[in-house]
N, C-alpha and C positions, 0 to 999 in steps of 0.2 A: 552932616546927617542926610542920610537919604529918604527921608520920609513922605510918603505917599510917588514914589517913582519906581512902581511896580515893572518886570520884565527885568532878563537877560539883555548886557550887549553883545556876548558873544565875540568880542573882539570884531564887529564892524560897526557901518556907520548904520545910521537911522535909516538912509533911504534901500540902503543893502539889506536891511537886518527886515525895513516893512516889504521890498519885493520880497523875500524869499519867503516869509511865512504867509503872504499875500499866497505866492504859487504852491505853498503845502496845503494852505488851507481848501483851496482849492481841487486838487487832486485828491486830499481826505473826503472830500463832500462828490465826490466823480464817482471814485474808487472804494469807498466803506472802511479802506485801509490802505494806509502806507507804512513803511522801514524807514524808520531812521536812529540817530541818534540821542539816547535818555536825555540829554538837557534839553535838544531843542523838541524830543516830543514833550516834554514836561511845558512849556513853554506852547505850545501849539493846541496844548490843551485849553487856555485863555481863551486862543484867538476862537477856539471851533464852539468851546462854549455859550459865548458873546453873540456867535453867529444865530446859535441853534436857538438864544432865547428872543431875538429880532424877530425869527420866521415863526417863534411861537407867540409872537406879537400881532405878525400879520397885514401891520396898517401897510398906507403907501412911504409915508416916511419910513417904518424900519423899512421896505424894500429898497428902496433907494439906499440907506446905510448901507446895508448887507451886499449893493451894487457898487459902493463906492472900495469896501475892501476884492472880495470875489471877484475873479475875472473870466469868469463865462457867465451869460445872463441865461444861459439852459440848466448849469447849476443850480443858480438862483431859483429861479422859474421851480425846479423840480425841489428843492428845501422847501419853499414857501406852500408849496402844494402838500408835502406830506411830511410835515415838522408835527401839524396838530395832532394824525391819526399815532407816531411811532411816539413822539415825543409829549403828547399831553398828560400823560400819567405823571410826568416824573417831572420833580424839580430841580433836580439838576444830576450831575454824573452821568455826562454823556458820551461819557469814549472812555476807552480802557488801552491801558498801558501793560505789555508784557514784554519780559526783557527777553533777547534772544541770544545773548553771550557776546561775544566780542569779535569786534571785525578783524579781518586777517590783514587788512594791509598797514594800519596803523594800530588795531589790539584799543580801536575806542567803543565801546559798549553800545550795542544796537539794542533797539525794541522796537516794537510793533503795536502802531497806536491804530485803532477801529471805534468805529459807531457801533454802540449799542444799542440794537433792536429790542424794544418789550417782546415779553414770552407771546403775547396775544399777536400781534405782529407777524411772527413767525410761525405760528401757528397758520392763520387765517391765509398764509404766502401756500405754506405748506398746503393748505384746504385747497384754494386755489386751483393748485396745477395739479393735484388729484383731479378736481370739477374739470379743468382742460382738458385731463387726458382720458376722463371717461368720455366726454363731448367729443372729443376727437375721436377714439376708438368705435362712439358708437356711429360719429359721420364714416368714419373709413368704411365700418362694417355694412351701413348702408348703403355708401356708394359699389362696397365688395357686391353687396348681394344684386345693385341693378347689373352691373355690370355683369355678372352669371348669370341673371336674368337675359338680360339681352344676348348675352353672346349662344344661350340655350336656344333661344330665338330665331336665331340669326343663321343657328342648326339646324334645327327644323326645316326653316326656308329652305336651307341649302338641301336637304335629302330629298324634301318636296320636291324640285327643283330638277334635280338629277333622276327621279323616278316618272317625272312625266316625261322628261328630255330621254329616258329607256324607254318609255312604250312608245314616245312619237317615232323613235328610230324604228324599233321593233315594226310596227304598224307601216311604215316605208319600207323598211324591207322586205316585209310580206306582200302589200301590195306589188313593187318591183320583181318578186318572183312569180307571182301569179299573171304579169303581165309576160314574162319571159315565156312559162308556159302555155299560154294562147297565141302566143307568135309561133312556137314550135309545134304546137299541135295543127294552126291554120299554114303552115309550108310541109309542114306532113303530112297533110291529107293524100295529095296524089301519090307520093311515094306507096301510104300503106295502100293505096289503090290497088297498088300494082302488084304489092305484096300478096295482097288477100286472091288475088288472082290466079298467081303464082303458086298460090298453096294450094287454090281450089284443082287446079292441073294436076298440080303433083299427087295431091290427095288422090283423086281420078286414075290416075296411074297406077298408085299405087295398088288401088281396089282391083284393078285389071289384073293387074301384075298376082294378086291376093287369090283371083280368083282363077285365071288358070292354073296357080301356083295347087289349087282343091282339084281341079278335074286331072290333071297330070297324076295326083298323087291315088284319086281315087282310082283312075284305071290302073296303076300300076300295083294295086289291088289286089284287083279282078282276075289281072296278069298270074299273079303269084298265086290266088286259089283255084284258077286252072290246072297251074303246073303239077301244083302238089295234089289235086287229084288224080292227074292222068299218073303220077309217081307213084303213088297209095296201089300196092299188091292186091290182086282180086282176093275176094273171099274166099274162104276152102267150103266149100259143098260140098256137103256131107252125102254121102252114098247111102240114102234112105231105101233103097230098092233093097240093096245088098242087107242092107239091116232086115229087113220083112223078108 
């Protein structure tokens, strides 16, 4: 009779049979789920239950249990931290078994054993990363708007910048021209000296030239209303005698 010698052997031994659901039980509490085979998930449902009600215990003894099966103490560590919040509503039934058909290399029947979260749980995960990502979008959108801010800034400066760096040039090159024409005008002087000189002559000249250009013109005149009088036919004189 096999009474009260609960568990599968599984065809190995004890210390084969405690590593390996040592290492599933572990990976289930890592990972929220693993695949494997109906009898040993049937079977590993034990070990994950026994665990989940240790870390709903909480003292230092169950951690130490739950340390002497589990082999990561970060595991550990995170079960006993949030065993009360997912796991305190409920008395037991805490992983779920669903069959997944059968393996292809040997046709042995898989399933997929996972933790069950409360609907509040999920919920409150789900509220969460809503809250993150509004907090986040509205950090980004603040950092967006300094950063448009600054870089508007940063524009300004820069036209600023460029419009005083136009009239410094502006204002040198004016000045540089105005310097150019006081050099040209003070090495010019003597030349228009000589110009104005040269004109006042020629001017002179020309007035000579102007003016006997009128007496030449005016005698030859004079010339010509001689000629054509001495041309001009005497008058007929009328024989007034002979008329009376």
């Amino acid at each position: 009779m096999r009474h009260r010698k609960a568990g599968l052997k599984l065809n190995r031994t004890s210390s084969h049979r405690d590593a390996m659901f040592r290492n599933m039980v572990t990976s289930l509490f890592k990972h929220q789920r693993i695949r494997t085979t109906d009898v040993k998930a049937k079977e590993l449902r034990r070990w994950a239950d026994n665990l989940i009600t240790l870390a709903k215990r909480g003292d230092l003894h169950a951690r130490r249990q739950a340390l002497s099966i589990v082999r990561e103490k970060e595991v550990v560590h995170k079960l006993f931290a949030e065993a009360a919040e997912q796991y305190g509503d409920r008395s037991g039934g805490y992983t779920r078994i669903t069959k997944l058909g059968r393996r292809p290399g040997d046709a042995a029947p898989i399933s997929l054993i996972e933790l069950i979260l409360s609907v509040d749980d999920k919920k409150k995960k789900i509220k969460k990363k809503k809250k993150a990502k509004v907090t986040i979008d509205k950090k980004s959108a603040g950092k967006k708007k300094d950063i448009k801010e600054e870089e508007s800034i940063e524009k300004k400066k820069a036209l600023e910048e460029d419009i005083e760096k136009k009239k410094a040039d502006e204002e040198e090159k004016a000045a540089v021209e105005e310097e150019k024409d006081e050099t040209t005008i003070e090495q010019a002087k003597p030349d228009d000296k000589a110009e104005l000189l040269e004109s006042d002559t020629i001017s002179e000249d020309a007035d000579e030239k102007a003016g006997d250009e009128t007496l030449e013109s005016a005698e030859s005149k004079e010339t010509e209303e001689v000629e054509t009088e001495v041309k001009k036919p005497p008058k007929k004189i009328k024989d007034t005698e002979s008329e009376a």
